[in-house]
Structures are given as C-alpha cells and as structure tokens.
C-alpha positions in Angstrom: 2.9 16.2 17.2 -0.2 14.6 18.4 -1.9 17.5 18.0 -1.0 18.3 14.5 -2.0 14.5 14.1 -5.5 15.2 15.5 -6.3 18.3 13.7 -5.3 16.5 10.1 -7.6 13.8 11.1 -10.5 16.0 12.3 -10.4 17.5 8.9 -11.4 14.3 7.2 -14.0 13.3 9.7 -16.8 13.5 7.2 -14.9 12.3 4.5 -15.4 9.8 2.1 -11.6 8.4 3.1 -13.3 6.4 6.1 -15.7 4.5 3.8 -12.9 4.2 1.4 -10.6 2.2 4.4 -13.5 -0.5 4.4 -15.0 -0.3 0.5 -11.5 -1.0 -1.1 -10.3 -4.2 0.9 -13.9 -5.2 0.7 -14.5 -5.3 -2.8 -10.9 -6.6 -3.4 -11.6 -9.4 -1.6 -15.1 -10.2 -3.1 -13.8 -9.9 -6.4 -11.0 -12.3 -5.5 -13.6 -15.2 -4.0 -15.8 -14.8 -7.1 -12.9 -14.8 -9.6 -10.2 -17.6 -8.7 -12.4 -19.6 -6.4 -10.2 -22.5 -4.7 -7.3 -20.2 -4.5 -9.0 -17.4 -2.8 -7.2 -17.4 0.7 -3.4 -17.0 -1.6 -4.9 -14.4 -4.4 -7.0 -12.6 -1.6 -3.7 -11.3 -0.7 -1.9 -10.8 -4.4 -5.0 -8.5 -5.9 -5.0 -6.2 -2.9 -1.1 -5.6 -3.0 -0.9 -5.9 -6.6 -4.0 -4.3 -8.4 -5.8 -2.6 -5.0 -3.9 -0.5 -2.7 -1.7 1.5 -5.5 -5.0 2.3 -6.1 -6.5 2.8 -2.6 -3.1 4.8 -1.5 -3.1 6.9 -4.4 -6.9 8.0 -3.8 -6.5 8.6 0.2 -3.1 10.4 -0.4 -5.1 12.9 -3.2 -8.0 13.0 -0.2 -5.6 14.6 2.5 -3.1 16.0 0.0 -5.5 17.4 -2.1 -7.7 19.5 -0.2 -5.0 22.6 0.3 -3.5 22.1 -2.6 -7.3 23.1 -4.3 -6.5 26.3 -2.4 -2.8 26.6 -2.8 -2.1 25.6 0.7 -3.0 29.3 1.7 -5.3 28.0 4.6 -2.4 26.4 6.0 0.4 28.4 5.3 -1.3 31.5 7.0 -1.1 29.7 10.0 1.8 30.2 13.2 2.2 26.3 12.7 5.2 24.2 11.8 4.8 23.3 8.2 7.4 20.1 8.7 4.7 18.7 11.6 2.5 19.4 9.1 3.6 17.3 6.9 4.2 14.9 9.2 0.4 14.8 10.4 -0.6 14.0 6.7 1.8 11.3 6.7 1.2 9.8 9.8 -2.7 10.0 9.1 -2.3 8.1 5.2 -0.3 5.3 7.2 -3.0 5.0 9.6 -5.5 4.7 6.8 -3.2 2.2 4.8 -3.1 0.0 7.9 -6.4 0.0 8.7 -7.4 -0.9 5.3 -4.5 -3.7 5.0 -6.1 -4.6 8.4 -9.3 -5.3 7.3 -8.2 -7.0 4.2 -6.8 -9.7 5.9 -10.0 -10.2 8.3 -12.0 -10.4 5.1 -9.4 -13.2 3.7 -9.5 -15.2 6.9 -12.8 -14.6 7.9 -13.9 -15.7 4.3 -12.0 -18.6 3.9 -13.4 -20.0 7.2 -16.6 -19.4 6.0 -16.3 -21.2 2.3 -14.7 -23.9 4.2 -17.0 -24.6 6.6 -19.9 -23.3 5.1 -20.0 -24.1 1.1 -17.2 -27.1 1.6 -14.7 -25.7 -0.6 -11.4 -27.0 -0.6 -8.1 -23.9 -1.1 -5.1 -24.3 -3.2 -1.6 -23.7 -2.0 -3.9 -21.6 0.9 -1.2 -19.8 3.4 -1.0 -20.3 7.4 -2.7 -17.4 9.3 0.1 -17.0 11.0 1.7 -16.4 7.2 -1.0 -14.1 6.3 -0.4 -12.1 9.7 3.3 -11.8 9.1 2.4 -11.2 4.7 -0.2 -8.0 6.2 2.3 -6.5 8.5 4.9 -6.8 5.2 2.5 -5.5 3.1 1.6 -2.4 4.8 5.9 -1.5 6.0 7.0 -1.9 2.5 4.1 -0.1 0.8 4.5 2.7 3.2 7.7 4.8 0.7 4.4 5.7 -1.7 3.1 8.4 1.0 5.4 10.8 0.8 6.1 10.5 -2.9 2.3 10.4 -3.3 1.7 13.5 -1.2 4.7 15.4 -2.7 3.3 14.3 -6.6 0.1 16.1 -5.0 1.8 19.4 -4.8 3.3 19.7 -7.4 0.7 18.0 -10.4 -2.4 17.9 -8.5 -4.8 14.6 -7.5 -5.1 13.1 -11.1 -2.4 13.5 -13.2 -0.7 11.8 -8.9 -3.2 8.4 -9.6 -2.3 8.2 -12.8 1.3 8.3 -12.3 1.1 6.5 -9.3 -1.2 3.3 -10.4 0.7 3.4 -13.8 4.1 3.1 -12.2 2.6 0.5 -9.9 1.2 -2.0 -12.6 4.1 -1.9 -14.9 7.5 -1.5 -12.7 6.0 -3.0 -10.1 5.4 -6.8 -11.4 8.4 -6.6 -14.0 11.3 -5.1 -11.2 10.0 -8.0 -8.3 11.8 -10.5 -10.7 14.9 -8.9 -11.1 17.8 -9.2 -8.7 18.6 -5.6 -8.1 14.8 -5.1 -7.2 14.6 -3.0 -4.3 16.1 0.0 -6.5 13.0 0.6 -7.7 10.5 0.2 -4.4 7.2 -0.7 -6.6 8.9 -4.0 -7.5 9.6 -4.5 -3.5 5.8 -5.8 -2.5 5.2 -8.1 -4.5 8.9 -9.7 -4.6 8.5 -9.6 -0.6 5.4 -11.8 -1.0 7.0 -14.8 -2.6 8.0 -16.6 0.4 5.8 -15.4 2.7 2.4 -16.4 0.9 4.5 -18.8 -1.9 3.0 -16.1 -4.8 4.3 -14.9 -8.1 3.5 -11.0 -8.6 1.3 -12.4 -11.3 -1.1 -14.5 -9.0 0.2 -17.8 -9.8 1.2 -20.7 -6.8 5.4 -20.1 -6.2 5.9 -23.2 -7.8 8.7 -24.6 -10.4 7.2 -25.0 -13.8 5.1 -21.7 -13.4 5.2 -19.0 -15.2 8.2 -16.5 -14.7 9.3 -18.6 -11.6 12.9 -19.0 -10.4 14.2 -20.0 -7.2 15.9 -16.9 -6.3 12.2 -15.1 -5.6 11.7 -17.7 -2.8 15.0 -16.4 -1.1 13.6 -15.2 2.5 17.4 -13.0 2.6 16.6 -11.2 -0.3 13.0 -10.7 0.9 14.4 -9.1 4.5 16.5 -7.1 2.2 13.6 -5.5 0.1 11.6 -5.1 3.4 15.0 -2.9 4.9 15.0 -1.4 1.7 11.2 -0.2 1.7 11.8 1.5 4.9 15.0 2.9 4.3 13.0 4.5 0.9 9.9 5.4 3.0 13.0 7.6 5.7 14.9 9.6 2.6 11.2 10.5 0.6 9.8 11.7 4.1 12.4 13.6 4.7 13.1 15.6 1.3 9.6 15.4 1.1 9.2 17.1 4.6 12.6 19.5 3.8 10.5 20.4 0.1 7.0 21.4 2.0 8.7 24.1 4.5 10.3 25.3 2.0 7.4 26.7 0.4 6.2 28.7 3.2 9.5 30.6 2.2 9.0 31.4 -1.4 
C-alpha cells in the first residue's frame, strides 16, 4: 500500500495542492482576525470548518481526482495495478492534505492570538483553551474526513466543477441548518459544525454558545450527542470508502 501511497503523491509533487494546504488555512485565518476582531481565537476555528475547508476539500479532491478522469482514467487502468489500492492511495493522500491544512490552521489561530495579545493588547471573547482548540482540530479533521470519498467518486462521475459546486453547495445549506436538528448525524455536513458546540462553545453561525443567541438551545452543548456525531462521521467516512472503493474496480471491468 505504501507504495501506491507514494506514487499518488509523487504525481502531485509540482502541484498547486501543496501551496493550496498552506494558502487556504492562511487566508481563513487572516480574514477571520481582520473581520471579527476580539473574537478571533473562537471564529478562527468556525470560518475554516464552516465556509473554508468544504471549499479547500472539494478543490484538493478535484486536484488528485481530477487528473485521470481528464483522460478517462486510461493511464491508470492500462496498468497491472490494483484499482481498489488505487483508490485507496488517493484517499489516503486527500486526508493527508486535509490534516495538514487543519494542522496549520490551528498554528495560525494560536500562533495569532499570542501575538495580538501580547503584541497589539487585544483582549478575546469567549476565546477557547489550547488544549480545546487541540482536541476541536483533531474533531475537525475525523469528522470532515466522509467528504473524500464522496468527493472523489462525484469526480468520476460529473467531473471537477459541477463536484465543487455540489460539494460547497451542500456544505453551506445542509450543513448549518441539519447541526441544529436532533437526528443530525443522518446527514454528515450538519456533523462539524454540531460537533463544535461544546468543544469551542460555537453556534454553526459564528455566534458565542450562549443562551439568548441566536438559534441556541441547550441540547447543541450535549458532549453525548457530540461523541455520537463524531462515531457517526467515521462510520460514514467506512461505508462511502468502501462502495466508493467496490464502484472504482468495477470500472476496470466494463
């Protein structure tokens, strides 16, 4: 498998899905210091899960996905290769990329807080523990994870666009309205940001977790509920890779 792995990754070496790991979470959190201020180290967070990496995952998935499908995977499916490691590789290379970037969004956060603190004196609204934004990182990136495959098999079979615009679409309208509904996790875009309300005390619309606030209830802050989305993501992320993975050989058989 690591081989598969390597040669996926080798084929994006001069890519612009390297530059893309560090541009994305870098101008999300820019925009975020410049645009809500005092509650930077909370929103930092909220924009990249919320408005950012839909974005960024749909863009890296079209990158690796993309580049057979110009050809109708006839570079690859000439090959005496395993179409299901295949797969696999391309997978295994958009979660590395996902990480990194959610990686480096959080640096930026903590990084930039420290320095508006110390440096310009600015005081942070309802800002979260580090060890919060650690744990809120490691969420973000497990329960976004389900969008690969469905973002590499959209790929296949409607090519790179018509995949963002799905993908993003679906992202900013079932996303925010399912993480307020109690059967959330049957639709996995509404699983982030309903994840994040205890963690980082954040509505999916930005605001402080707070009563009084808009669209608040005490039932988003329930941490059960959020370990029950998080199971949820992953258990979404196993059954797409798989039918995903069972779709792609297939192929090679037609």
């Amino acid at each position: 498998m690591s081989t598969y792995f390597k040669a996926e990754k080798m084929k994006y070496r001069h890519t612009f899905l390297w530059k893309l790991m560090i541009l994305m979470p870098a101008i999300s959190a820019l925009l975020s210091a410049q645009l809500t201020h005092n509650y930077f180290a909370m929103d930092g967070y909220n924009w990249w899960y919320m408005l950012m990496m839909p974005g960024f995952l749909a863009v890296a998935c079209g990158q690796i996905g993309g580049k057979e499908h110009k050809k109708q995977n006839r570079t690859i499916w000439s090959l005496p290769a395993d179409m299901g490691k295949i797969w696999d590789a391309k997978i295994l290379l958009s979660a590395m990329a996902s990480g990194v970037a959610t990686l480096l969004l959080m640096v930026f956060v903590i990084v930039g807080t420290a320095v508006m603190e110390r440096g310009l004196h600015m005081t942070f609204f309802n800002a979260p523990a580090v060890s919060n934004q650690i744990l809120a990182a490691i969420l973000i990136w497990l329960t976004s994870l389900w969008q690969l495959p469905f973002c590499l098999f959209l790929v296949q079979k409607t090519g790179v666009l018509v995949m963002v615009i799905i993908s993003v679409g679906l992202s900013q309208t079932a996303g925010p309205l399912m993480a307020l509904e109690k059967l959330f996790f049957l639709v996995p875009y509404g699983i982030t940001p309903r994840v994040m309300c205890p963690v980082l005390k954040t509505l999916p619309n930005g605001l402080p977790a707070q009563p009084g606030q808009m669209t608040y209830t005490p039932q988003l802050m329930s941490v059960p509920e959020a370990v029950i989305g998080a199971v949820f993501s992953l258990l979404w992320f196993g059954v797409l890779w798989y039918f995903t993975r069972k779709w792609f050989q297939r192929q090679v058989e037609k």
